[in-house]
N, C-alpha and C positions, 0 to 999 in steps of 0.2 A: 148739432145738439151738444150741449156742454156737460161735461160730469159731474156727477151734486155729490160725490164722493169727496170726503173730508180730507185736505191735503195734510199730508203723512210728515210730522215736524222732527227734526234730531231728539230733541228733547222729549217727544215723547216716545222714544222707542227705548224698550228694556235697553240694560247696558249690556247686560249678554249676547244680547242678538248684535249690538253694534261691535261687540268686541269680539264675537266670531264674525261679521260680515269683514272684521280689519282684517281679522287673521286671515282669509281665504284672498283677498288684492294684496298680500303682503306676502303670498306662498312664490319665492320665485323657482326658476328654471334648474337651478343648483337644489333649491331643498327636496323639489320633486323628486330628482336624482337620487339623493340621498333617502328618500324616503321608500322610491322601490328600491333600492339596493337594502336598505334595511330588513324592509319586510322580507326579500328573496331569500339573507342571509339567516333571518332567525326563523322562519320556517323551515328550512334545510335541519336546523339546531334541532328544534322542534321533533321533525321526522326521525331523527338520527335517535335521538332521547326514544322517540314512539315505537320504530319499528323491530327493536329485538323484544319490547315485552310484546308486540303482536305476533311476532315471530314462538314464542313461548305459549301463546294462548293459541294458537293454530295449530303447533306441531305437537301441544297435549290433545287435540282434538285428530289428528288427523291418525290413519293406517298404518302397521309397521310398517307396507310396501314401499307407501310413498313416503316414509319417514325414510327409509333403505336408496331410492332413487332422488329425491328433490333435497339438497342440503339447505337452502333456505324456502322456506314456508311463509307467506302471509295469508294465502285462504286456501285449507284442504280440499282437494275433488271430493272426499269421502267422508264424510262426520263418522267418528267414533267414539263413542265414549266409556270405552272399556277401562281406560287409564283411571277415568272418576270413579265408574266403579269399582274398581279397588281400592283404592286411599280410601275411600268412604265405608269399605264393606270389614275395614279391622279397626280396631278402638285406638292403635298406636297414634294415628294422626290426630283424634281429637284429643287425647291425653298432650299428646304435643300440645297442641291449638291452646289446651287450656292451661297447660303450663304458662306458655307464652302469654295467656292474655290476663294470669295472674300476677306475672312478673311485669309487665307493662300496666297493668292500672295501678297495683302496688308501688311501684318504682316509680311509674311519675307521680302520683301522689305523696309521696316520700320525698319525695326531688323538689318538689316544687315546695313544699311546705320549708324545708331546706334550706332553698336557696333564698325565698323570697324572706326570709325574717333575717339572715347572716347579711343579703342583698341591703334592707330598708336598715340595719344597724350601722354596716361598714359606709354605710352614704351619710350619714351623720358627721356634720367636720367638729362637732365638739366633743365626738368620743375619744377617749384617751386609746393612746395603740394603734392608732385607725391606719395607719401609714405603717407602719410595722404588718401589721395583721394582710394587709391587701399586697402589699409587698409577698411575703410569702404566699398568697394565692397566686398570685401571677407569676411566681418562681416557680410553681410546679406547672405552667404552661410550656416552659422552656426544659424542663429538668423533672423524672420521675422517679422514685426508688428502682423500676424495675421488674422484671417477670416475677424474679426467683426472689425478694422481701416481699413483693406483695403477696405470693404465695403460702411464706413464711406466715407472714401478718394472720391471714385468712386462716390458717390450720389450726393457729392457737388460738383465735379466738374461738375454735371450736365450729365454725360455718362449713367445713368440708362438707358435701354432700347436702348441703342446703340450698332452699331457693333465696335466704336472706346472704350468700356468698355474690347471687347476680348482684345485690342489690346495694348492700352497706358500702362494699368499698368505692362505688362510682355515686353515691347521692350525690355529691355536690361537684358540678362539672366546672372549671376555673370560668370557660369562655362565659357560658351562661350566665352564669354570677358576674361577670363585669358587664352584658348585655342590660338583667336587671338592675342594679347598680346604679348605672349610667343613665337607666329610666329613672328609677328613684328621686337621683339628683333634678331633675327636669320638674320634680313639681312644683309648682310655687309655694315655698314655708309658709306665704300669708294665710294659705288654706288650712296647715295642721297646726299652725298659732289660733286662730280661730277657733276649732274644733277645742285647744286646750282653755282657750275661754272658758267654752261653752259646759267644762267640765268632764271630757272625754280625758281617759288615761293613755300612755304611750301608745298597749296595745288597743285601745277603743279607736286612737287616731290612727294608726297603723290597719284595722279591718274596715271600717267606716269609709274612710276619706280614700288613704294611699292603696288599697285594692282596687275599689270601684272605680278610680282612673288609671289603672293597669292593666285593665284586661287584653289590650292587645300585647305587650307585653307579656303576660304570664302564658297565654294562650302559643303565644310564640315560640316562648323556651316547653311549653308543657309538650308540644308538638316535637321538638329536636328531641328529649326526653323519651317520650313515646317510641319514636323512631327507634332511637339506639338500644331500649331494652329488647325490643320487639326483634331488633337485628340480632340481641346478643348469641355471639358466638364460642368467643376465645374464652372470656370468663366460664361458662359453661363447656368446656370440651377439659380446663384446666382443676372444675371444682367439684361436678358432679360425677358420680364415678357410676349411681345409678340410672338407668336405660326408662326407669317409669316417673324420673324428674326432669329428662330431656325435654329441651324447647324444640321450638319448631327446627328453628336455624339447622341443630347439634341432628334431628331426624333426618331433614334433607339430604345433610354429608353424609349418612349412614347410607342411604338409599342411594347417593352418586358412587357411594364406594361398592355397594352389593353389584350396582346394577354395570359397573366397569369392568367387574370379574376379580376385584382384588379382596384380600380376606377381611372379613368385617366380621360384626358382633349379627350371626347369623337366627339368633335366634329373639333379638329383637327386634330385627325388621326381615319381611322375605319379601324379596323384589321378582314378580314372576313378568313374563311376555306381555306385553313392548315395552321393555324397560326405560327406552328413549320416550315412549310418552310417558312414563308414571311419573320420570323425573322432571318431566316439564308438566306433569298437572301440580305436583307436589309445590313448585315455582311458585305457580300461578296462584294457588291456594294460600301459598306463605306472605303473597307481595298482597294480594288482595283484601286483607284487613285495612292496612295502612292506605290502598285508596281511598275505599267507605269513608275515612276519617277524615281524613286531609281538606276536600270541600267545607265543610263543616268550619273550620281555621283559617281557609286561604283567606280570606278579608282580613284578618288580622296577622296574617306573615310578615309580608312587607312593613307594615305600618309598626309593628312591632319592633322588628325586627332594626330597621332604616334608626326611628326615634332613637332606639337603646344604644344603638353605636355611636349614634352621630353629639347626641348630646354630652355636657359630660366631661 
């Protein structure tokens, strides 16, 4: 009995399907090789990256005993959660919490507005200075005033003991700025010659056009941004002197130094028993903003991130 099934011709099979049926007769003996050696080696990365923040979310969870007997932890025998009850049961930590996430939305949004208008001017080759100006940005990549002027700097502008001392002296980060930049340059001028056709002004071409094909780009640097306010440490240990404008970061060291036994400022933070777990709920609580976020952006990290450098 013969088949009444239509034979199946090159031509008509998607080119996808042909050009993965090439790739899998074209996979040799070497690339296999290399291919579980690959995966072996960045899952190990992987792990290595994973298992001190599981180690941190376990031993906030687990018993003093077994915090006292097992130095590394990934799943406690005994769920506690005395540790969260505490950070959660005094206002210090969400005063923290909210410091931190006033300085992180403030600060990137400050940053970003920042960079991206000094970014989209300094990418123009018919502004006068343009090479002067980006010169000295990339001079202070290599070269900084220093602890003791930028402290100077900050005292007289009157910022001591503010939350705008996190924020004014780091708005505009060099590397950032040469990421957007570099985007910038990558769009085709025929699109914002166009727009100034059409009777759009610098800045109408600049929100219009050069945003709306930026987003992985902004999203990119808005993210490093994010991070680093969210981290900040040093600027705040150097500028705020009071305990109820502490970010998270500045609360933590408080509570690693209460809970060490060395002298700290004891009356704005009190670290009672298992101090080995408050310090690692306290961790957990500080790093877990920034995971919620992160997802949200990872599509546009890479892609951002790759374009901005590479072009340019």
């Amino acid at each position: 009995m013969t088949s009444t099934l239509p034979r199946v011709d090159d031509a008509t099979v998607p080119i996808r399907v042909r050009e993965a049926a090439r790739k899998r007769r074209s996979v040799t003996p070497g690339r296999r090789v290399f291919m579980v050696v690959n995966a072996v080696i960045l899952t190990a990365f992987a792990l290595a990256c994973l298992l001190p923040f599981v180690n941190v979310l376990a031993s906030s969870l687990a018993t003093p005993g077994e915090l006292a007997t097992r130095p590394f932890i990934l799943w406690p025998e005994t769920f506690s959660l005395d540790a969260y009850r505490y950070i959660l049961s005094t206002p210090t930590i969400f005063r923290a919490l909210g410091v931190s996430a006033i300085v992180t939305i403030g600060g990137t949004f400050i940053s970003l507005i920042l960079t991206a208008f000094m970014a989209y001017a300094l990418s123009k080759k018919h502004l006068k200075g343009r090479r002067v100006i980006n010169f000295l940005v990339l001079f202070t990549m290599l070269f900084s005033g220093g602890m003791i002027p930028t402290f100077i700097v900050v005292k007289n502008l009157g910022l001591i003991d503010s939350l705008w001392s996190l924020i004014i002296p780091v708005a505009i980060n060099a590397f950032n700025f040469v990421i957007m930049r570099s985007f910038f340059q990558g769009i085709p001028e025929s699109l914002e010659e166009a727009a100034r056709i059409d009777g759009c002004s610098e800045l109408g071409v600049f929100w219009r056009i050069v945003l709306p094909l930026s987003l992985a780009s902004i999203a990119t640097i808005g993210l490093f941004y994010a991070v680093y306010y969210w981290n900040t440490y040093q600027s705040a240990i150097l500028y705020i002197n009071s305990s109820e404008l502490w970010p998270m970061q500045v609360l933590l060291r408080q509570i690693v130094i209460v809970a060490s036994g060395m002298n700290a400022d004891g009356a704005a933070v009190e670290v009672v028993p298992p101090a080995q777990s408050v310090r690692m709920a306290v961790i957990f609580v500080a790093t877990l903003p920034m995971l919620l976020v992160y997802p949200f952006v990872q599509r546009y990290f890479v892609k951002g991130a790759l374009i901005g450098s590479v072009k340019g």
